[in-house]
N, C-alpha and C positions, 0 to 999 in steps of 0.2 A: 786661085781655086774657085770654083764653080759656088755656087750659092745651093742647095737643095731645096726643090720645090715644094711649096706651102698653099692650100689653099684654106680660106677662112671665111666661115659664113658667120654674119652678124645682122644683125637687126632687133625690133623690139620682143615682148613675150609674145606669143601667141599667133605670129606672123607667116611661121610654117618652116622654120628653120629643121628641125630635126626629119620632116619627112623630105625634105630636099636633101639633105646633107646622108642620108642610108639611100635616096636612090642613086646618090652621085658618085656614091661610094660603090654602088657595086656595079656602075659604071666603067667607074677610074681605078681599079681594083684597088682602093683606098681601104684606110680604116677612120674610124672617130675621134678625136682629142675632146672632150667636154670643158667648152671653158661659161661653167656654171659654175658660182660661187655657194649656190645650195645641191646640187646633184653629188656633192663630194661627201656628203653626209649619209651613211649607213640609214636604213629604218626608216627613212624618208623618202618616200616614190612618188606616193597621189601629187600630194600639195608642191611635189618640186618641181612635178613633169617629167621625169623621167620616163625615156621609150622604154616597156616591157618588152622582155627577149621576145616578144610575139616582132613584136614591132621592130627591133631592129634587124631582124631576118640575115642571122649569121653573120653581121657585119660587125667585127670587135668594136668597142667602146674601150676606151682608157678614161682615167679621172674622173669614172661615177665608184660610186660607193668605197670611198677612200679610207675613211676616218670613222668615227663616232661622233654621235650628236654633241659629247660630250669633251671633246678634243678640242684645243685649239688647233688653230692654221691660218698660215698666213700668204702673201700675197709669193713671199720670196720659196716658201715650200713649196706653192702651187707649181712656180713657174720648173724648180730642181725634178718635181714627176715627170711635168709635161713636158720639157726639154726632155728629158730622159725616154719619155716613151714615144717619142717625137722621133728620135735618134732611132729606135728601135724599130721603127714601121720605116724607119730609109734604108736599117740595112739588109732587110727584108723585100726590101726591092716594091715597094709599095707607097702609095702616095697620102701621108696625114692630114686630115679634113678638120679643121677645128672649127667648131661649131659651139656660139654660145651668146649670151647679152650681157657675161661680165667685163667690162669694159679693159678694168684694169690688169684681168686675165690677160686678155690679148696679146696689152702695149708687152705687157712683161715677157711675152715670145718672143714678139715681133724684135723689140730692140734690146741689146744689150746692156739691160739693166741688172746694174749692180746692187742686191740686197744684202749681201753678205756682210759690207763695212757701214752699214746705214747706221748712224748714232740714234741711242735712244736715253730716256732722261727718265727713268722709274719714280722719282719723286713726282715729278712734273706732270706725269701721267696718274699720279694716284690723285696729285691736286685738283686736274681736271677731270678727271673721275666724278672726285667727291662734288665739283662746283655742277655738275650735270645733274647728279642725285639730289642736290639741295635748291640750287638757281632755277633748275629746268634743262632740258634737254636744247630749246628754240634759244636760251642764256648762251649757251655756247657754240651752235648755230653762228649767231651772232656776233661773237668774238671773230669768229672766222670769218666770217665776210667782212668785217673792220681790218684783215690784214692781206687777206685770200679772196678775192671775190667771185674769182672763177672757179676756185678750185669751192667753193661756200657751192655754187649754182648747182654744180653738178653732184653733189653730196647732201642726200637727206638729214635733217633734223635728228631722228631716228637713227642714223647709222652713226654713233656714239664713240664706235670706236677710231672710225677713218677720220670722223672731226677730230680728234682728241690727235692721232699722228697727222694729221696736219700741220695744227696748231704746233706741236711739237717740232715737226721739220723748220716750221717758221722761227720756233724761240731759238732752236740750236745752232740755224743756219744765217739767220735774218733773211733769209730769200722766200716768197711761198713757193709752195710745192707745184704751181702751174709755170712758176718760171721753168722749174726741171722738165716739167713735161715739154714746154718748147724746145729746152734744148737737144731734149731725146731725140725729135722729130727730125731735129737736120743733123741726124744720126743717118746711118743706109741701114735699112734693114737686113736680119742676120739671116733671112732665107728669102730665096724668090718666089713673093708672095703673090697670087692672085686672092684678091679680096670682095666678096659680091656681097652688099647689103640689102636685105628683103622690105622694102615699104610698102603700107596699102592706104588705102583712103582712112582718113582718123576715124570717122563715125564706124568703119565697116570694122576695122582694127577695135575699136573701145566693143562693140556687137560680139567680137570674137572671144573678146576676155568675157567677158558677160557672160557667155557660154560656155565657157572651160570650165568659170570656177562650179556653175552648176552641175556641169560632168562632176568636178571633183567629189563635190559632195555626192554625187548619185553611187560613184566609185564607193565610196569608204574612207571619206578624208575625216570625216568625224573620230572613226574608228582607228585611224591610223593614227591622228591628237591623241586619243586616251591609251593607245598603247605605249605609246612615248611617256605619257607622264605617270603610266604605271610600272614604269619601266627607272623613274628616278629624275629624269632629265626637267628640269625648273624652265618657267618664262624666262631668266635673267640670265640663261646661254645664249650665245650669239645664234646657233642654230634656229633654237625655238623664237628667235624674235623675225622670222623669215616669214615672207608673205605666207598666210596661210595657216600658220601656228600661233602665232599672237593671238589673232583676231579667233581664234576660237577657245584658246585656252583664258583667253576673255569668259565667252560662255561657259565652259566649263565652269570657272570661280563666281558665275553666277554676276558680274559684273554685267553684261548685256545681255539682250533676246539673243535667238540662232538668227533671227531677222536679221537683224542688227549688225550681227557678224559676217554674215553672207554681203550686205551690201555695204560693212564696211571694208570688208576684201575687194568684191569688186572694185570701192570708188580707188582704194591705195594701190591696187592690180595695176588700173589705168594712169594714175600718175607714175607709178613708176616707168612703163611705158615712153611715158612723155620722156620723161628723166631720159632713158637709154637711148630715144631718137632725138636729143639735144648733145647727148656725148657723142654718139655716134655720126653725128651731120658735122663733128668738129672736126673729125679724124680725114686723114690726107687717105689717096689712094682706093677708097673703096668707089664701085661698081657697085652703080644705086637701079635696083630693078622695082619699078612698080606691079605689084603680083596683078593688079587688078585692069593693067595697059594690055595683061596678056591674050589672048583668046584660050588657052587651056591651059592645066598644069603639065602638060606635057611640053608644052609650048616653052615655060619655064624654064625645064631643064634642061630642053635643048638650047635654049639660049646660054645658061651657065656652062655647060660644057661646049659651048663655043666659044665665050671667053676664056675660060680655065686653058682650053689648048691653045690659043692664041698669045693669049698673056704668059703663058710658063716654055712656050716653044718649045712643047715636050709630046713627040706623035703616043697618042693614046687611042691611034686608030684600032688596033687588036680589040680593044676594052669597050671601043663605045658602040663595033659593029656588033656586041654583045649586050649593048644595053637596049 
């Protein structure tokens, strides 16, 4: 049986991923898959980046505003929607664009991973909970890169909870979790993917976050903080610990200046960054575009949709003498 065609745009924040991925779309009379691990959160728009219907210009989005700030979710939920409305836009005779920089979104598509039977240790996980809340955050960091070192690399200090299932897969399995990732890899992928990665020059790329997060604030990202936390939602939701809410519900409690906040957003903006072009230069198969090699953004996306046709052998002549 035939594979159903996929394609996926990935790269760092700020890189240009979303206006590539609605003009590509209404190219390839596609729709949008979000694989953002913050856009799945209700109430949250400025600080996520999410495109306003202005911006996405009729082109559906699946997997933004999923949930509540207040909800959990997990990697194995994510993948059960977006499989699901993945299936939805094939039998509809149209082509799903998944567009995003959470990493583990992706793989979770892309390959046949099974979350359903994944062991979990509830003790285990309150122990390291508590040793997070008392040792330190960088105490358990640490643990992990003593068993995990790749899987420690590509996972911040801060992200408390994926250390902690790490560590977990480690105690239950003895194997870390980047062994699985290998073996995923010489898995085949479950759709026929074309994959284009967005790069630009580092200094031009760190210039661009520098510039967003000021848009954000000029938006109402201040304002869209305090309606969240007048609304009940604490710093100690996963949500609220997302770039962008932290660091001002910091100011808010009086803890730093708005100064302070602002370029401690920016400086964590730009490592994160970093972070997502070290996961993403690891991954097999993507088509790596330097936006800045190009002579226009026109230029761009005639290039992408010249790979996209080539790579999926799928004539989208109709579509693109329209684009």
């Amino acid at each position: 049986m035939d594979k159903k065609p996929l394609v996926v745009i990935v790269g760092p924040t700020a890189v240009g991923k979303t206006k590539l991925s609605i003009d590509l779309a209404k190219a390839l009379n596609g729709e949008i898959v979000s694989a953002d691990s913050m856009q799945i959160y209700r109430y949250m728009d400025i600080g996520t980046a999410k495109p306003t219907p202005e911006e996405r210009q009729g082109i559906p989005h699946h997997m933004i505003d999923v949930i509540d700030p207040d909800q959990e979710f997990s990697v194995a939920e994510y993948q059960r929607l977006a499989t699901k409305a993945i299936d939805d836009i094939h039998r509809r005779n149209k082509l799903p664009i998944v567009v995003g920089g959470t990493g583990l979104y992706i793989k979770s598509l892309l390959y046949p991973m099974n979350f359903t039977d994944a062991s979990y240790d509830p003790e285990l996980r309150k122990q390291l909970q508590h040793e997070a809340e008392v040792m330190g955050k960088e105490y358990l960091h640490k643990k992990l890169q003593a068993v995990d070192p790749k899987t420690a690399a590509r996972l911040h200090p801060n992200d408390v909870r994926r250390v902690i299932r790490a560590l977990e897969v480690y105690h239950l399995t003895g194997k870390p979790m980047s062994e699985y990732n290998q073996e995923l890899e010489k898995m085949g992928y479950r759709y026929n993917v074309a994959m284009i990665g967005l790069t630009m020059d580092r200094a031009k790329l760190y210039e661009r976050i520098n510039q967003r997060v000021d848009q954000m604030i000029q938006k109402g990202l201040l304002c869209e903080v305090k309606r969240l936390l007048d609304k009940g939602y604490t710093r100690d939701m996963i949500s609220m610990q997302g770039l962008g809410y932290k660091e001002l519900i910091d100011y808010f409690q009086g803890k730093i200046s708005l100064e302070e906040a602002i370029y401690v957003l920016k400086r964590e903006t730009r490592r994160y960054a970093k972070r997502q072009l070290t996961w993403f230069r690891a991954q097999k198969d993507i088509e790596w575009i330097n936006v800045d090699e190009l002579e226009s953004y026109q230029a761009l996306v005639e290039q992408c949709l010249a790979y996209i046709k080539e790579k999926l052998n799928i004539n989208f002549q109709n579509h693109l003498l329209n684009s």
